[in-house]
C-alpha positions in Angstrom: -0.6 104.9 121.2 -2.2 106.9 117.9 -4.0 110.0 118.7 -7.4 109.6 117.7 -7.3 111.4 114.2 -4.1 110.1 113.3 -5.7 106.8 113.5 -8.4 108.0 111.5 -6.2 109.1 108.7 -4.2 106.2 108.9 -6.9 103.5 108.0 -8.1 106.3 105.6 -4.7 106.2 103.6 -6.1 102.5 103.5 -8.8 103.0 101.9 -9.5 103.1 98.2 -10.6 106.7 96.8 -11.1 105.3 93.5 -14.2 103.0 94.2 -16.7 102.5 91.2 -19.9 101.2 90.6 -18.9 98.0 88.6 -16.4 97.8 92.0 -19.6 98.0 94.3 -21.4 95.2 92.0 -18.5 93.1 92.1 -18.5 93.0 95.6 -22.1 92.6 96.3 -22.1 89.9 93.9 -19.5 88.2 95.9 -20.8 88.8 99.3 -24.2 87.0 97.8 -26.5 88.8 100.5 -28.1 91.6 101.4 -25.7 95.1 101.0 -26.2 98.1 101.6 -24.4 101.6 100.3 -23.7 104.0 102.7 -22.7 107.6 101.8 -25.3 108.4 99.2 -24.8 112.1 97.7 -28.0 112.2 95.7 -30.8 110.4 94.1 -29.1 109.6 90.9 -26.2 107.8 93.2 -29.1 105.9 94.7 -30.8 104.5 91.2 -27.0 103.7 90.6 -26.9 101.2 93.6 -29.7 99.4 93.3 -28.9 99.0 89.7 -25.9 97.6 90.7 -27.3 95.1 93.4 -27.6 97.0 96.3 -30.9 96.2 98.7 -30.8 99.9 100.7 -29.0 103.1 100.9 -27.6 105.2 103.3 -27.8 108.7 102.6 -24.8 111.0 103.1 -25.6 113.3 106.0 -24.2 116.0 104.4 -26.8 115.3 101.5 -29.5 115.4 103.9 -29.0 118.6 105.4 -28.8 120.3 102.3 -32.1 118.9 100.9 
């Protein structure tokens, strides 16, 4: 059995680092419902999402504290 954080940085190898907007609106485009963005690092990342289809943010935590 995988230790707890070498689980975590398995599925995070997994993951795509590389992730753009016109990525995002492709995907919400294909879901065809509601989406939201989690992760947010400021307001100009926000306008970005909901220009490209997103219904909500999530703001980054990290983002939050430092406000």
């Amino acid at each position: 059995m995988c230790e707890p954080i070498d689980l975590a940085f398995r599925i995070g190898k997994q993951l795509a680092q590389d992730v753009t907007w016109v990525d995002a609106e492709h995907l919400i485009n294909a879901w065809g419902g509601p989406c939201a963005i989690k992760g947010i690092m400021s307001p100009a990342d926000g306008v970005h999402a909901f220009d490209h289809g997103a219904t909500a943010v999530i703001a980054a935590y990290n983002y939050i504290k430092k406000s």
